[in-house]
N, C-alpha and C positions, 0 to 999 in steps of 0.2 A: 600482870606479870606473865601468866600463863599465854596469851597474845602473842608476847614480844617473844616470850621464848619459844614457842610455837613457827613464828616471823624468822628468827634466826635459821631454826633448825633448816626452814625451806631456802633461806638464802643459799645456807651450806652446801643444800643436795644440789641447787641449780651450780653453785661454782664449781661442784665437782663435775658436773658433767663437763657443764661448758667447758673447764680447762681439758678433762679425757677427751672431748670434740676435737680441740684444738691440737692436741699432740698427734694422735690418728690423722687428720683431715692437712695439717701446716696451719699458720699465722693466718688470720685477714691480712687480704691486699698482696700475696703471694699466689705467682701462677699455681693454675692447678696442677696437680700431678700427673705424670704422664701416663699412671694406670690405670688415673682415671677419665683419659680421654677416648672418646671414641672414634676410627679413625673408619674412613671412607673404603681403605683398603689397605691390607698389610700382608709384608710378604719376602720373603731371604733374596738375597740376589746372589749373584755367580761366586762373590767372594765372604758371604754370610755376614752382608749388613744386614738388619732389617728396616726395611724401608718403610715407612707410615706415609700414606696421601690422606691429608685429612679431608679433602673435597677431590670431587674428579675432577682430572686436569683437563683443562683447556685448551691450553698454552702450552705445548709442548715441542721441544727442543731434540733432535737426534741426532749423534756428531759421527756414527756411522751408516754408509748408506745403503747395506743390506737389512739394519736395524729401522730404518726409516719406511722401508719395504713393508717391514714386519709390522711394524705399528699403522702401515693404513690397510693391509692385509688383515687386521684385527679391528676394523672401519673406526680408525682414528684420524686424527689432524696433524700437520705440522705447521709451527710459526718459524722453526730455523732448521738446516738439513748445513749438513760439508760438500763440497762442489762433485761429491764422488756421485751422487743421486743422477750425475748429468753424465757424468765423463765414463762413470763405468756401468751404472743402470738403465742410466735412458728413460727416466722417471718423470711423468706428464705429471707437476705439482701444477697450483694455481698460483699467478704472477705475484701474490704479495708473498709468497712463501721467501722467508731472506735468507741467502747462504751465508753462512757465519765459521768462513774457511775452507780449510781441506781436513779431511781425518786423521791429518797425523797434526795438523798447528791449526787447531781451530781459535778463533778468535775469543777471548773472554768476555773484553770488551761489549762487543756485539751479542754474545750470547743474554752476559745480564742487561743488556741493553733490552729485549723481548721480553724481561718479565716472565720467563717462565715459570708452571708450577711441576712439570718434571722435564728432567733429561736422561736421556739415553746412552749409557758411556759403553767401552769396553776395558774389560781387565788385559788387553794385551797391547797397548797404547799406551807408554808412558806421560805423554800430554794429558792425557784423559784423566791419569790420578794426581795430577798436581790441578787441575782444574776443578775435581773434589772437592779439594779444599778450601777454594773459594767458593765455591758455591754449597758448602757447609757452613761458613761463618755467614752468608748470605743470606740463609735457611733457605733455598733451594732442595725440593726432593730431587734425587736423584738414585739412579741404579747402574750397577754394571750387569754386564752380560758378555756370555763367552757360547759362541754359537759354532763349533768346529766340524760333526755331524745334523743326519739329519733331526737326530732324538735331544738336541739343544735346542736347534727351532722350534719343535713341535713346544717344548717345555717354555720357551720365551714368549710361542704365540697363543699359550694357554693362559699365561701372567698378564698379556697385553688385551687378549679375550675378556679375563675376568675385568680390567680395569675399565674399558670402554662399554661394556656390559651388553657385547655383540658375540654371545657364546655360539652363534648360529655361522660365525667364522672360522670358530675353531673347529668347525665340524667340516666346512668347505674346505679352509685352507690347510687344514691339517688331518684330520681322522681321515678326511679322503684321500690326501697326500698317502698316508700310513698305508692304504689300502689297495691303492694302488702300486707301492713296492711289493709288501706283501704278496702281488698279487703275481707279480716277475718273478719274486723270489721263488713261489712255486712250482713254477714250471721250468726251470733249469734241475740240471742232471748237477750239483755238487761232487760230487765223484770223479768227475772229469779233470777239473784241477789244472786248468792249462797255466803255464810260469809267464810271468808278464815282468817287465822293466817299467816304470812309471820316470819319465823325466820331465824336470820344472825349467827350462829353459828363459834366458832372459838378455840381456844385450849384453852384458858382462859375463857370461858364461853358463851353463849346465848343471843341476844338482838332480842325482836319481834322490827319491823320494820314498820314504816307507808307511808304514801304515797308519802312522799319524796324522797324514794329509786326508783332509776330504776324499775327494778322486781314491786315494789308497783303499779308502774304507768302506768305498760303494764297490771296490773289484774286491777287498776281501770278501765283504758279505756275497756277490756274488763266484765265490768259490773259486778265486785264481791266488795263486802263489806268486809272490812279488821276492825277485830271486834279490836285492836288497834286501830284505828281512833275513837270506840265508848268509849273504856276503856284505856285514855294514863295514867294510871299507869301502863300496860304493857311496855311500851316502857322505864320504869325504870325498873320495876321488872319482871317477867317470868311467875305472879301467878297462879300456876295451877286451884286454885280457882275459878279466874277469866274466865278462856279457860274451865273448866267444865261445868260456868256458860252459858257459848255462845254456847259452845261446834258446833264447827265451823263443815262448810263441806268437808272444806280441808283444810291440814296443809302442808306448802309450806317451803323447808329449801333452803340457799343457804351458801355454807361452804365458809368461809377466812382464807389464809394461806393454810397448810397441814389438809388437808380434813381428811383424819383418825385419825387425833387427834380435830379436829370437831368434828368428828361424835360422836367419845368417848367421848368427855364431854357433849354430847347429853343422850348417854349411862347410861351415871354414874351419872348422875344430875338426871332434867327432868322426862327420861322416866321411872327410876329406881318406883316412886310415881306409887302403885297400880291404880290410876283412871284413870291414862295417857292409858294405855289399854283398859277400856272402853268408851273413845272418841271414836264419831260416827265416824271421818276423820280415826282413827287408826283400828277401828272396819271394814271398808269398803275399807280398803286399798287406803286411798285417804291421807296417811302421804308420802308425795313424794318431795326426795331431787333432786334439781334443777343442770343442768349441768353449771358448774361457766363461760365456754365458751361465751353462751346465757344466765346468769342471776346474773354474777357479774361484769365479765369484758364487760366494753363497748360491743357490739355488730358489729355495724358500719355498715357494706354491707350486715350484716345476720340480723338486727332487724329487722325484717320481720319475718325470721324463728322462731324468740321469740316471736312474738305475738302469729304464729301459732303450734308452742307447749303449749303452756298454754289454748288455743281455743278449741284444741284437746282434752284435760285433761278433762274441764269443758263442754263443749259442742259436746262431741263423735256422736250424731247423725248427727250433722251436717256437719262432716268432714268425712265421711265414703268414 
């Protein structure tokens, strides 16, 4: 008897565990838990998902083509890019590389068609977030990203760094980037302060621009005053009134879309007003359209070079 009841007792402690296993751990035959998976890489994106790669990707998809930029600047691959990599980058990919749309209507279709194990979105593309969600029931990883300045890049090619596991990138294409702003940034007089108009021209017409814009934020950091920021009824209207009254020291354009039909509705509008010729910026040849390269499209490995064009512009003693 002593046996059996001995036999029991140990039955009892083995059930007790194994059922405490059970409630801690879940049921056999149920995935495992997600805290207790170990993931390749993990990491917040622009609008705090957190994104898990459970293996490094291979197979990857990028539906904007400054971000496409960034990920082989971070010595990655692409199996799909948007026709922007061609039309506005001028991007030497390798011929199986498949375009899979434009940036604003990228293909679905096509995209889960490549199998990929990440994609590249943006939070300011409403396509991009309904295609989310297809490629969340998919289990597709994916991320957003918002790259407005230059300290978005650095921070996206830090994330793209870690993933491809080429930190020797981040140091090329970015700490050196940092450093050589940095490096503008010190040798300008700040104090000087000269007033600029920044205008976004496009075929449809003219919007002055404030300090939200790229371009605005590399002439804030280098010390000019964007008389827009004093007067936002410019940033609705164009009023020459108002740009007489300030009558800036330089007038700054950067074209979108087909730049000669930019420029012409610059032409035919705007500058056609007799006063627009006697602005000081027009009078001293300081009305100077910006190369869209450096001052619409992302920049990325060359923001740097943007700071020191516009440094140049403003402060010629300095950089002789």
């Amino acid at each position: 008897m002593g046996i059996v009841k001995k036999s029991v007792n140990v039955l009892s402690v083995m059930f007790i565990i194994i059922s405490f296993t059970t409630l801690i751990t879940g049921c056999k035959g149920q995935p495992e838990q997600e805290a207790h998976i170990k993931y390749y890489y993990s990491f917040t994106d622009s609008i705090g998902n957190t994104v898990n790669l459970k293996n490094k990707p291979q197979n990857v998809v990028s539906l904007v083509g400054s971000y496409s930029e960034t990920w082989i600047l971070a010595g990655g691959n692409l199996s799909g890019v948007t026709n922007d990599v061609i039309s506005e980058r001028n991007m030497d990919l390798p011929s199986e590389t498949k375009i899979v749309g434009t940036i604003k209507d990228p293909n679905v279709e096509e995209i889960i068609a490549l199998s990929p194990d990440f994609v590249l979105l943006s939070t300011d593309i409403e396509s991009h977030v309904k295609i989310s969600e297809t490629l969340k029931k998919a289990n597709i990883p994916f991320a957003f990203f918002k790259v407005e300045h230059f300290e978005d890049y650095l921070d996206m090619l830090k994330t793209c760094t870690d993933i491809t596991g080429n930190k020797e990138l981040y140091e090329k294409n970015g700490l050196a980037v940092k450093k050589q702003i940095d490096d503008v940034l010190t040798k300008i007089d700040k104090d000087d302060n000269p007033e600029i108009l920044f205008i976004r021209a496009f075929s449809s017409g003219v919007k002055a621009k404030d300090d939200d814009n790229m371009a605005c934020k590399i002439l804030n950091d280098l010390g000019t005053v964007n008389i827009a920021s004093k007067h936002k009824s410019l940033l609705e209207d164009l009023s020459i009134e108002e740009i007489i009254l300030e009558d800036p020291d330089y007038i700054f354009v950067v074209t979108m879309g087909d730049s000669e039909k930019a420029l012409k509705t610059l032409r035919d509008g705007i500058e056609k007003n007799p006063a627009w010729s006697e602005l000081s910026a027009v009078k001293n040849h300081r009305y100077i359209v910006l190369p869209k390269e450096l001052f619409h499209y992302k920049p990325n490995a060359r923001w740097g070079e943007s700071y020191e064009y516009i440094a140049k512009i403003l402060y010629p003693d300095e950089f002789k």
